[in-house]
C-alpha positions as CSV (number, residue, x, y, z in Angstrom):
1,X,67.2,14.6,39.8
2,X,66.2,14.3,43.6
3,X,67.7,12.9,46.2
4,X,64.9,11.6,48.6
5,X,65.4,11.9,52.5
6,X,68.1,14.3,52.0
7,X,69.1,14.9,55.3
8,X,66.5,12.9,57.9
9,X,65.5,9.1,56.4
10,X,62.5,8.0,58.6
11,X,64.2,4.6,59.0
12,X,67.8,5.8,59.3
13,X,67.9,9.2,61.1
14,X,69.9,12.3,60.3
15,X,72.0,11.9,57.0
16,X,75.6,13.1,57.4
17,X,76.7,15.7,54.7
18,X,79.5,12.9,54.1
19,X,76.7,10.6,53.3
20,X,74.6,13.1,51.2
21,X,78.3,13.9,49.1
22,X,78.6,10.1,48.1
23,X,74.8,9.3,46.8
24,X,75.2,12.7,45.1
25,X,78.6,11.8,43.6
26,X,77.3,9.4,40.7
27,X,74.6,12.0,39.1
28,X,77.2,14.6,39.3
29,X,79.7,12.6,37.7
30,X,76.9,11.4,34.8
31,X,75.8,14.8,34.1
32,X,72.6,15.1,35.8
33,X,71.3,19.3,35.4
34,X,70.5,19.3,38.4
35,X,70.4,18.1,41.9
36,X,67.5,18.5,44.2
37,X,67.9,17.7,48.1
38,X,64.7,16.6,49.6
39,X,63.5,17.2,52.8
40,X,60.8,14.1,52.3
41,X,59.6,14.1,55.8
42,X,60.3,17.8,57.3
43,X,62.3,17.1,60.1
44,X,65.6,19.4,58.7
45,X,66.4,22.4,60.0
46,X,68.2,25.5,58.7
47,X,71.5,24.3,60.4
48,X,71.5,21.1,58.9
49,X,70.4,22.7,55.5
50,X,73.2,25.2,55.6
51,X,75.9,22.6,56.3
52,X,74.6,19.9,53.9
53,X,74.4,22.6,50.8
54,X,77.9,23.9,51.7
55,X,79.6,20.0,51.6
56,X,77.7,19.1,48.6
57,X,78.4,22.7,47.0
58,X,82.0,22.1,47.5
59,X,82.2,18.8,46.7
60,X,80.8,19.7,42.9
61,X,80.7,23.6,42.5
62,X,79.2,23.9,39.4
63,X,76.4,21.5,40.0
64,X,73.1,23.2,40.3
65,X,71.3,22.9,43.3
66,X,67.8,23.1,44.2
67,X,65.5,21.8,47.5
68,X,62.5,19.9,48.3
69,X,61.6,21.2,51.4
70,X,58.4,19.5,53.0
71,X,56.7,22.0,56.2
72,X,56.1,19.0,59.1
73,X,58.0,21.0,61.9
74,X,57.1,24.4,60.2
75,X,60.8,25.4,58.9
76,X,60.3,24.8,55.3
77,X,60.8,28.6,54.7
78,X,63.6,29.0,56.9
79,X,65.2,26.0,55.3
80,X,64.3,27.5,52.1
81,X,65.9,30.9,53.4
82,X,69.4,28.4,54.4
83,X,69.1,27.8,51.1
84,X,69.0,31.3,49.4
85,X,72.0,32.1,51.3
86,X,74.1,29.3,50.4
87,X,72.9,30.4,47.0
88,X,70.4,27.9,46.2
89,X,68.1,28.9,43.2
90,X,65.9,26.4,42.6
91,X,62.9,25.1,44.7
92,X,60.3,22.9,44.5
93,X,56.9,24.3,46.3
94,X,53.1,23.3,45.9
95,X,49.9,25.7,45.5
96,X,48.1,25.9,48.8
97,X,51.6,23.3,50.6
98,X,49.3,20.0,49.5
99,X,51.2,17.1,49.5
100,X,53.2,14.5,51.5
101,X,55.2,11.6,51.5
102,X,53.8,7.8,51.4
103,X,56.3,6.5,53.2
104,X,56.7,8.7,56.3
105,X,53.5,9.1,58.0
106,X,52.5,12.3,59.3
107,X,54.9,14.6,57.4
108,X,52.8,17.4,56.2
109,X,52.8,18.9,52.5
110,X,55.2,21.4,50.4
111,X,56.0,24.4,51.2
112,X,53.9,26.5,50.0
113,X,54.3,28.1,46.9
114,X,52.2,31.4,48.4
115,X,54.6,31.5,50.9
116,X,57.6,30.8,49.4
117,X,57.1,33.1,46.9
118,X,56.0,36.1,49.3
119,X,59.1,35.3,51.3
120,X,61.4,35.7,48.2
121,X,59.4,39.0,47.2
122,X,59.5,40.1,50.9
123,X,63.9,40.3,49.8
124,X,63.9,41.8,46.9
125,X,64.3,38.4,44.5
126,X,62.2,38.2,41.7
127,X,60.8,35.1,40.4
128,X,58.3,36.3,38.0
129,X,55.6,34.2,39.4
130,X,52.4,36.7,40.0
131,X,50.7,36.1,43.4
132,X,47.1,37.5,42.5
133,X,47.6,33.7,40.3
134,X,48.5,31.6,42.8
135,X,45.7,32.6,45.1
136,X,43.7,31.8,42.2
137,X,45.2,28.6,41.4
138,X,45.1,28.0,45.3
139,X,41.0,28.5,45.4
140,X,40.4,26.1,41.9
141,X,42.4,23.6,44.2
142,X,40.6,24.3,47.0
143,X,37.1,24.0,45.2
144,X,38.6,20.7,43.7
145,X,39.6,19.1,47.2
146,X,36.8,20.3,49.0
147,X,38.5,22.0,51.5
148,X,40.5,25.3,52.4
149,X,44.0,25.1,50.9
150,X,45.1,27.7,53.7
151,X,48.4,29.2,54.0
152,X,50.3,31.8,56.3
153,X,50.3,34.4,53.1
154,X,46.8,33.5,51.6
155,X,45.7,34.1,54.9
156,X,47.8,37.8,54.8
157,X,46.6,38.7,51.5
158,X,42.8,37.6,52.6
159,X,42.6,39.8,55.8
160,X,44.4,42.8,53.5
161,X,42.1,42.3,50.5
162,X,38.7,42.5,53.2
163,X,40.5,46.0,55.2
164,X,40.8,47.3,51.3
165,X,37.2,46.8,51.0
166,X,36.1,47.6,54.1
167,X,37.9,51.0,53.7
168,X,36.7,51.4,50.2
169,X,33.5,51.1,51.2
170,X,33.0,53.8,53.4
């Protein structure tokens, strides 16, 4: 289960963690397996990530948690890194960040899966997702769109990939 708008509603402003606790309180109390917080237009940041996790955490401790983080201000991964450290195990992400949300115009995609993945490799976490995979997935998608699905690690693994060749080469 989800819980759009999370923490910024395009018509409402900032949510309160108050707030987020009481539309959470129902699917917690019927069972749901898990809660997602969305970040539906990207406008959160790590602080108000941190806090909202922590009063929804305590309010229902053995609820499982997972976010929705959407990259419009660029601090999907840091959110996703507020996350990790409240203990957040569960995240949504898309191949190449596509997406975006009908009802807020101009909020950019998903976080990345290439990046959020790298970023979780980076520590030390596994989550048995193989990146050599994704970039593939990533260029399928790309061929499909018609456009360059580009991402701050596809863009890494790229530039390494062309110095490995370049070197093997000589």
């Amino acid at each position: 289960m989800a819980v759009a708008t999370a923490f910024v509603c395009p018509f409402d402003g900032a949510v309160s963690s108050a707030e987020l606790v009481d539309v959470v309180r129902p699917f917690a109390a019927a069972g749901v397996a898990a809660v997602y917080l969305a970040d539906t237009i990207g406008r959160a940041g790590p602080r108000q990530v941190t806090e909202a996790v922590a009063a929804v955490r305590a309010a229902f401790p053995e609820l499982p948690l997972g976010l929705h983080l959407h990259d419009t201000y660029g601090r999907a991964l840091a959110n996703a890194w507020a996350g990790l450290l409240q203990g957040v195990a569960l995240f949504d992400s898309a191949v190449g960040g596509i997406g975006g949300c009908p009802f807020a115009p101009g909020a950019a995609g998903n976080v990345a899966t290439e990046d959020l993945v790298e970023l979780m490799h980076s520590c030390g976490l596994p989550t048995g997702i193989d990146l050599d995979r994704v970039d593939e997935a990533n260029e399928v998608l790309s061929a499909e769109l018609g456009r360059r699905l580009d991402t701050v690690t596809g863009r890494a693994r790229r530039s390494s990939r062309r110095a490995a060749e370049a070197v093997g080469a000589r």
